[in-house]
C-alpha positions as CSV (number, residue, x, y, z in Angstrom):
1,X,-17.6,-4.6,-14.5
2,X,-15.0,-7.2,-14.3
3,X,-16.3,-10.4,-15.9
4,X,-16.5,-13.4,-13.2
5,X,-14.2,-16.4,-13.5
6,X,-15.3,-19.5,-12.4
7,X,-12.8,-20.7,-10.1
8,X,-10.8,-23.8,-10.3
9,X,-8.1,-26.2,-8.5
10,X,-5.5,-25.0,-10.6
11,X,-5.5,-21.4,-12.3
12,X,-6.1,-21.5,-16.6
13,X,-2.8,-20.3,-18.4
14,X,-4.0,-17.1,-19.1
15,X,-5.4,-16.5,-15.8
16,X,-1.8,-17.2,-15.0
17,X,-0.6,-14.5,-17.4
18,X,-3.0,-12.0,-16.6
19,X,-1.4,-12.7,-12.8
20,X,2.1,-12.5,-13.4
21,X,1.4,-9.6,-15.6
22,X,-0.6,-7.7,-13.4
23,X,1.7,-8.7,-10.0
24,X,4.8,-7.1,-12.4
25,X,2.9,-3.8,-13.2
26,X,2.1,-2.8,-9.4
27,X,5.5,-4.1,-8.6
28,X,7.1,-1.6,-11.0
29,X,4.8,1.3,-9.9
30,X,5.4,0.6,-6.3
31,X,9.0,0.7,-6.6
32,X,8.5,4.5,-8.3
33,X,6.0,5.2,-5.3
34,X,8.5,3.9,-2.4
35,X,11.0,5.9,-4.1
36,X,8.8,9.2,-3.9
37,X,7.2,9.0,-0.5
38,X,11.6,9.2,1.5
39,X,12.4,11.5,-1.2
40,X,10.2,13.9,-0.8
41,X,10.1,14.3,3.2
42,X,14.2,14.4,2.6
43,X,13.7,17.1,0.4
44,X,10.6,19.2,2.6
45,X,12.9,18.5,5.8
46,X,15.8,20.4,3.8
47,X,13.6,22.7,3.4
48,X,13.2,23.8,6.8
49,X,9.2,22.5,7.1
50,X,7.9,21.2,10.7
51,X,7.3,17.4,10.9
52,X,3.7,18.6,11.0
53,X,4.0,20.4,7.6
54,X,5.6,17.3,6.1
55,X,2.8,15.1,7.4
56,X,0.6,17.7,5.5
57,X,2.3,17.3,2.4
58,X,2.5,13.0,3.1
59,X,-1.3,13.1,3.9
60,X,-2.1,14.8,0.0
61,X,-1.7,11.6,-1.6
62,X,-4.2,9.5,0.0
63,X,-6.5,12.0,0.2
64,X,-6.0,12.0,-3.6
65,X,-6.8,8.2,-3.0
66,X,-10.1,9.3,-0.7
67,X,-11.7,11.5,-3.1
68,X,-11.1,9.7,-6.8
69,X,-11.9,5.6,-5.5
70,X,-15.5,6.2,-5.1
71,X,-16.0,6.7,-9.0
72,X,-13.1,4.2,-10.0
73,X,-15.9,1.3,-10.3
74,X,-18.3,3.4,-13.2
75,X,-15.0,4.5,-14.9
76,X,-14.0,1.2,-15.3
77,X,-17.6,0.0,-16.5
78,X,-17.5,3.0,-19.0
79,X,-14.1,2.7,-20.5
80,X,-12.6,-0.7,-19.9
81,X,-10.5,-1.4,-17.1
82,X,-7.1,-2.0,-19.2
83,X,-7.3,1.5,-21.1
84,X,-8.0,3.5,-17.4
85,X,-4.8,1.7,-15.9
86,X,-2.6,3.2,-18.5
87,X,-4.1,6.5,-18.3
88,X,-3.7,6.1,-14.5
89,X,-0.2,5.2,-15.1
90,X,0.9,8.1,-17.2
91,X,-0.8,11.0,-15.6
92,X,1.8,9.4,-12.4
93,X,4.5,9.2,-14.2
94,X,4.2,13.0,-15.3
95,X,3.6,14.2,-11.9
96,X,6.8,12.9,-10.8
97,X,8.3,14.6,-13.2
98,X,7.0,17.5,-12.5
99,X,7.8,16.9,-9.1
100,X,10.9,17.4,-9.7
101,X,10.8,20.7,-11.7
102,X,8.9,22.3,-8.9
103,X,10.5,21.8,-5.5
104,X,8.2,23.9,-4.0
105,X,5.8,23.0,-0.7
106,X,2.4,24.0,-2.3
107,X,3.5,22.4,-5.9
108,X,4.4,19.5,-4.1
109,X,0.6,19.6,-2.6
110,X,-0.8,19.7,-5.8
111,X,1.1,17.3,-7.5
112,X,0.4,14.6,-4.6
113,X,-3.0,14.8,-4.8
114,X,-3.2,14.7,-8.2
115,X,-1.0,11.3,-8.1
116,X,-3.2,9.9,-5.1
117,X,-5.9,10.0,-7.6
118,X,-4.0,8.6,-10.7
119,X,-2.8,5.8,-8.0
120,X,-6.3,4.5,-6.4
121,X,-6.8,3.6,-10.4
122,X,-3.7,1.3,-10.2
123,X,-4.5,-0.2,-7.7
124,X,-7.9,-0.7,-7.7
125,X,-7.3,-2.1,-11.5
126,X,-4.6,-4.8,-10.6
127,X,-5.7,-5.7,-7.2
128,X,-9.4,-6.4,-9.2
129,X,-7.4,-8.7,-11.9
130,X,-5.3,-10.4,-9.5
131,X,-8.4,-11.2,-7.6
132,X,-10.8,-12.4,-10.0
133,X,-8.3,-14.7,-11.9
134,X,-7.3,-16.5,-8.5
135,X,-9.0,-19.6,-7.4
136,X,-10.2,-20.0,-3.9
137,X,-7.6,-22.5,-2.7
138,X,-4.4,-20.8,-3.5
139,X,-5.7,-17.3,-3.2
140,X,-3.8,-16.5,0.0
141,X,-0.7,-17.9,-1.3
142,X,-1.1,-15.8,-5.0
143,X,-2.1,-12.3,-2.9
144,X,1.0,-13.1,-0.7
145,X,2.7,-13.2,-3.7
146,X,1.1,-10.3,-4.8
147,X,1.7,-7.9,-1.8
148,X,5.6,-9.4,-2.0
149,X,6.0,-8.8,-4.7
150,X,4.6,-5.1,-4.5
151,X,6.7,-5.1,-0.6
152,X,10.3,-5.8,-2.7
153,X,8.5,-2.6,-5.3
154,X,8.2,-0.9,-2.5
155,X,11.5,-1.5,-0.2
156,X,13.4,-1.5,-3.5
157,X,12.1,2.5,-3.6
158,X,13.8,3.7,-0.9
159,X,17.0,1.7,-1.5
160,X,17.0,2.7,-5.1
161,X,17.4,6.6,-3.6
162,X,20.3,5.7,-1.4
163,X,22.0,5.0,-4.7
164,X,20.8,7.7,-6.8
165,X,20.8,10.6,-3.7
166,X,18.2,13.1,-3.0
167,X,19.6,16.1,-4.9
168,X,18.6,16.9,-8.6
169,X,16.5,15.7,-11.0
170,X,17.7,12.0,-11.3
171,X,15.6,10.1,-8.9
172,X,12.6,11.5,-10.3
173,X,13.5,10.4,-13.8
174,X,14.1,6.7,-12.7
175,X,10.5,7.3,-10.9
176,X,8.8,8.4,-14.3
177,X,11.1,5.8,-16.4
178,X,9.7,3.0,-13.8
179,X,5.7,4.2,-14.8
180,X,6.4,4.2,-18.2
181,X,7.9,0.3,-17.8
182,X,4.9,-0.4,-16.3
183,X,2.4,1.2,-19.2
184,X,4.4,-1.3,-21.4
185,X,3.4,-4.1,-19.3
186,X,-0.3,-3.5,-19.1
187,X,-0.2,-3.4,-22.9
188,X,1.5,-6.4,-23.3
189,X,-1.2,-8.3,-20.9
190,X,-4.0,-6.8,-22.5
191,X,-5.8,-10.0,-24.2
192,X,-4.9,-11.9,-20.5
193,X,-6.9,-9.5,-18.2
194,X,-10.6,-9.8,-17.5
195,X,-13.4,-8.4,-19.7
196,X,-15.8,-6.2,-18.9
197,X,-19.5,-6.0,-18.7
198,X,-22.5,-4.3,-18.5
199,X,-22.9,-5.9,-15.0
200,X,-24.8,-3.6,-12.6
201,X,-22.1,-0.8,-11.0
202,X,-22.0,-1.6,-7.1
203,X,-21.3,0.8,-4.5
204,X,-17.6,0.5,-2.7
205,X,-19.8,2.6,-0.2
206,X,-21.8,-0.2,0.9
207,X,-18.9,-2.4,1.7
208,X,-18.5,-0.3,5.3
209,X,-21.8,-2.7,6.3
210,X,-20.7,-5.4,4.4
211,X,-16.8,-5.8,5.6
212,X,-16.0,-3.8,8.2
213,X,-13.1,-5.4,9.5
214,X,-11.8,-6.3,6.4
215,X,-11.7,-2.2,5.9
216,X,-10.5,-1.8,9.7
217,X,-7.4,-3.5,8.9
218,X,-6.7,-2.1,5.4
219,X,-7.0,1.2,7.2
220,X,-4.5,0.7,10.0
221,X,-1.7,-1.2,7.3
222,X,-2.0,2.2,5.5
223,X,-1.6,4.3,8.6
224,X,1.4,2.5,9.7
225,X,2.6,2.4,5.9
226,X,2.1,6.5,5.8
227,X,3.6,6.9,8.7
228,X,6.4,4.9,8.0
229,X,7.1,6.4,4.8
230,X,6.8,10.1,5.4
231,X,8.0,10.3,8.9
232,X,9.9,7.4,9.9
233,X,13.1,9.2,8.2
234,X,12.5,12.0,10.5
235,X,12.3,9.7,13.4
236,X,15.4,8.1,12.6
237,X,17.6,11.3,11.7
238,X,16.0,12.6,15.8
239,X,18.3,9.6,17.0
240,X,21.5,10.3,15.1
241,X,21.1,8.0,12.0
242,X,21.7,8.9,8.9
243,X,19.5,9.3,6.0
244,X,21.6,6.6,4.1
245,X,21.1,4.6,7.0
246,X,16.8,5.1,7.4
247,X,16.1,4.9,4.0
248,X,18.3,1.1,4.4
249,X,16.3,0.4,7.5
250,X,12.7,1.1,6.1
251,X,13.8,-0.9,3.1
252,X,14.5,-3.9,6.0
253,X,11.3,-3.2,7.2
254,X,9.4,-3.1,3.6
255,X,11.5,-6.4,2.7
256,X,9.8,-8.2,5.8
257,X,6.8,-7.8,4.0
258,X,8.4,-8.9,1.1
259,X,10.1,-12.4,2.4
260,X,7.1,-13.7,4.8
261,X,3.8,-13.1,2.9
262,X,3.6,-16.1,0.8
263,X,3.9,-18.5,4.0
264,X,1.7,-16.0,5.7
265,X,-0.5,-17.2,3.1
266,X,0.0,-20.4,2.9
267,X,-0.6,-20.5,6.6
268,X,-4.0,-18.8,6.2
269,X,-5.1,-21.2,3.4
270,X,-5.2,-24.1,5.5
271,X,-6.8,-22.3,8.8
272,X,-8.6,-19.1,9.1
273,X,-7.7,-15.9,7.5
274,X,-9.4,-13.6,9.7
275,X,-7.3,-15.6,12.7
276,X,-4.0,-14.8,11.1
277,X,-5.2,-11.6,10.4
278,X,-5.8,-11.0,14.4
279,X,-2.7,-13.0,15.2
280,X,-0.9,-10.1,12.6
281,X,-2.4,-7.6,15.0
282,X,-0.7,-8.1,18.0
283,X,2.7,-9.2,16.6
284,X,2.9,-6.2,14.9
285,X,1.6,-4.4,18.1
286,X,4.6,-6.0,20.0
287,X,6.8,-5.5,17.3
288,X,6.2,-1.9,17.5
289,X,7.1,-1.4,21.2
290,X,10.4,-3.1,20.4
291,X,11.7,0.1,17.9
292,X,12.8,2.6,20.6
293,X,14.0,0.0,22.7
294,X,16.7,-0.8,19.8
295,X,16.5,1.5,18.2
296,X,20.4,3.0,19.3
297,X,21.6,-0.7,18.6
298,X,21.2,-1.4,14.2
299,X,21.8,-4.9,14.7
300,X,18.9,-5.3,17.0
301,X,16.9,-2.5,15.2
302,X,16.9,-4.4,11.8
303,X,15.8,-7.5,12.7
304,X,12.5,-5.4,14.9
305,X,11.9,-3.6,11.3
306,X,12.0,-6.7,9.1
307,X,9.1,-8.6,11.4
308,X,7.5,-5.3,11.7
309,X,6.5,-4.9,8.1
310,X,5.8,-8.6,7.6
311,X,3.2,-8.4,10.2
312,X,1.9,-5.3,9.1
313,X,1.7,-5.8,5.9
314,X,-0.3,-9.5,6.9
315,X,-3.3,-7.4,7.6
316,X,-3.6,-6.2,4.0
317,X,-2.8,-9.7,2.7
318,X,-5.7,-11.3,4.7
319,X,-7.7,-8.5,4.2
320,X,-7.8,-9.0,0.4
321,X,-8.0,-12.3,0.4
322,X,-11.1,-13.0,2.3
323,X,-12.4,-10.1,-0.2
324,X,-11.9,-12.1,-2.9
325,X,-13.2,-14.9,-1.3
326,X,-16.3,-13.5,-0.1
327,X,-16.9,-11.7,-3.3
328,X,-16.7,-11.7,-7.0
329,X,-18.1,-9.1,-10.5
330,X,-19.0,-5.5,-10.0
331,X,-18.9,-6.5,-6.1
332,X,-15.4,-7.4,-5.8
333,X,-14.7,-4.3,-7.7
334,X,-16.4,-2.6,-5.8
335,X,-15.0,-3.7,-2.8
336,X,-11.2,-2.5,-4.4
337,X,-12.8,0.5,-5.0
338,X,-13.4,0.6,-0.7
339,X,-10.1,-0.6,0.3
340,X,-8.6,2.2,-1.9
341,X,-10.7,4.6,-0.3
342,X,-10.2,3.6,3.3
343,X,-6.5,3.2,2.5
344,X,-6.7,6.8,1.5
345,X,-8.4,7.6,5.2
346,X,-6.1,6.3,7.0
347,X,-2.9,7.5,5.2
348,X,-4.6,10.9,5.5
349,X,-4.4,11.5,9.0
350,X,-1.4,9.2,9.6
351,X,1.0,11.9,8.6
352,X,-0.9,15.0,11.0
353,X,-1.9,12.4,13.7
354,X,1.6,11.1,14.4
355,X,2.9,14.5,13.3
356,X,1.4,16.0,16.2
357,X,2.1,13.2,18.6
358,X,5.7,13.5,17.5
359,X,5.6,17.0,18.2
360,X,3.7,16.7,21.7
361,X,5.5,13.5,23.0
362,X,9.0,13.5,21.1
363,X,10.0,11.2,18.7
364,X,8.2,8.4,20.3
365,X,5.1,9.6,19.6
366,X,5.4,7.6,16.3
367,X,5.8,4.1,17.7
368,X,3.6,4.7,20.3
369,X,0.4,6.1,18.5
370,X,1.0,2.8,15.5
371,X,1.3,0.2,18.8
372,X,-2.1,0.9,20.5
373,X,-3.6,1.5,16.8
374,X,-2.5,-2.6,16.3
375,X,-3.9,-3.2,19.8
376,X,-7.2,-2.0,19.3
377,X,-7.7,-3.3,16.0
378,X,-6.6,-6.6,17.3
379,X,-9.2,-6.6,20.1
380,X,-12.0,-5.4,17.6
381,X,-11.1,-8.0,14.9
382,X,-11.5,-10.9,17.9
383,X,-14.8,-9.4,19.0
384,X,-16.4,-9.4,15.9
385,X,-14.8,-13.2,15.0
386,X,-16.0,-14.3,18.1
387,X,-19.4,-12.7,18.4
388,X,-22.4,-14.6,17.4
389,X,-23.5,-14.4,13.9
């Protein structure tokens, strides 16, 4: 497993290197993935498929994620955790290649799945590294720069494909070129990650006792992240906008993510992170009841979408800082290995549950379902903070 790092006031210089290495990596694959998830639903939509179908299609990748975390922690242990991130990374970066060959719905099935699994290694990999060689008091501020810095990979996706279009094979070339950048970088950072060890392999399973709410609200960010993703464009092409226009307003929303993490951090250094975490909760909540109020009126509807994916994304950001608080070797591992797996539940029925409520409310259906999830998870999060120990 991942070595543990004793932590310290201020972080050793090639703890810093294995961090700035590590936050550039994900940051490049993210921008490839945010890139994928718009261009694809453009694409299946062309095609004539239901919003159900496409949710189908959205849902293959994190169930990719769902079925290939669980064994992420003994691969790691096996092979070495540098050497599985650049597999990870070039098995994705062919798949969106092929992607683009095959423009066919069950190709397109196959393909996600197969880069679901390739992506929990990523993930699970970096977020691990970025973890390990924090120290306690700057580790909100460091994962808030983390998840900005994979936000602006993210947001920069979708913007990227309103300057390359949806037709042909060029936006899945800048996808692959992106995930071959990225193999470079883990083999420059290679002698600044952390070792590994013949530390006993923990279960991520056991991690649904140990942290539930931290797993709670990794699952809802990746509902509302799914759901943004894969049918959000559909949402906003219902009202009249145009697809130049949505993919430009989920990169606002992604880049709200991207601006307020770090003093979301900061903020949760120096109080409680599960309190900012339940405070995320019900700003996002409110937040989401906002979108069809504006959403005929861009400079209103902008503004909704850029606090709207700062406070969503919040939840992950407190989420894996108290994990790497709370937990350090094959556990913390481990514990990446969970959130990748419960990120993969609940982008797995994000795109057929707000498919369907699309389908059976309208186009409301998608701000409404992602408002009372927020809600609840708000309430649950306070009951279990306040509850006695």
């Amino acid at each position: 497993m991942v070595a543990g790092i004793e932590n310290s006031d201020q972080p050793k210089v090639g703890n810093i290197a294995g961090i700035v290495g590590a936050i550039a990596c994900t940051t490049i694959f993210a921008l490839s993935i945010g890139l994928s998830y718009p261009l694809l639903s453009f694409i299946l939509d062309g095609l004539g498929h239901s919003e159900f179908e496409i949710g189908i299609n959205a849902a293959m990748t994190p169930l990719g994620v769902l079925l290939a975390s669980p064994f992420f922690p003994r691969i790691v242990n096996r092979f070495g955790s540098w050497q599985v991130a650049v597999v990870c990374l070039i098995i994705v970066a062919s798949v969106i290649f092929m992607m683009g060959l095959f423009k066919d719905y069950t190709a397109i099935l196959l393909f996600r799945l197969v880069l679901g699994m390739a992506d929990a290694g990523v993930f699970i990999i970096s977020e691990t590294w970025i973890n390990q060689l924090a120290d306690k008091r700057s580790r909100g501020r460091i994962i808030g720069l983390y998840v900005t810095a994979l936000s602006a990979g993210f947001g920069a996706g979708p913007l990227t494909l309103s300057l390359t279009g949806v037709d042909g094979l060029t936006p899945f070339l800048m996808g692959a070129g992106l995930c071959t950048i990225a193999i470079l970088i883990v083999l420059i950072i290679r002698k600044s990650t952390p070792t590994t060890t013949d530390e006993p392999v923990a279960s991520s399973m056991s991690f649904l006792r140990l942290a539930p709410t931290l797993l709670l609200a990794v699952a809802v960010f990746s509902f509302w992240d799914a759901a943004l993703l894969s049918l959000f464009p559909v949402y906003g092409l219902s009202y009249g906008l145009t697809a130049g226009f949505v993919t430009f307003a989920i990169s606002v929303c992604i880049f709200g993510n991207t601006f307020l993490q770090i003093p979301i951090g900061l903020v949760a250094d120096r109080s409680s992170k599960r309190l900012v975490m339940i405070l995320c909760c019900f700003l996002a909540a409110i937040c989401t009841i906002f979108v069809p109020l504006v959403i005929g009126t861009n400079y209103l509807l902008l503004p909704v979408l850029f606090f709207w994916g700062a406070f969503a994304g919040g939840l992950y950001t407190m989420a894996m800082a108290e994990l790497g608080d709370r937990f350090t070797g094959s556990q913390l591992v481990a514990g990446n290995a969970a959130f990748a797996f419960i990120y993969g539940v609940g982008g797995l029925i994000a795109g057929p549950i707000t498919g369907i409520s699309m389908e059976l409310t309208g186009p409301n259906g998608l701000p409404g379902i992602l408002a009372v999830t927020f809600i609840l998870t708000g309430i649950i999060a306070w009951w279990r903070y306040s509850a006695p120990r």
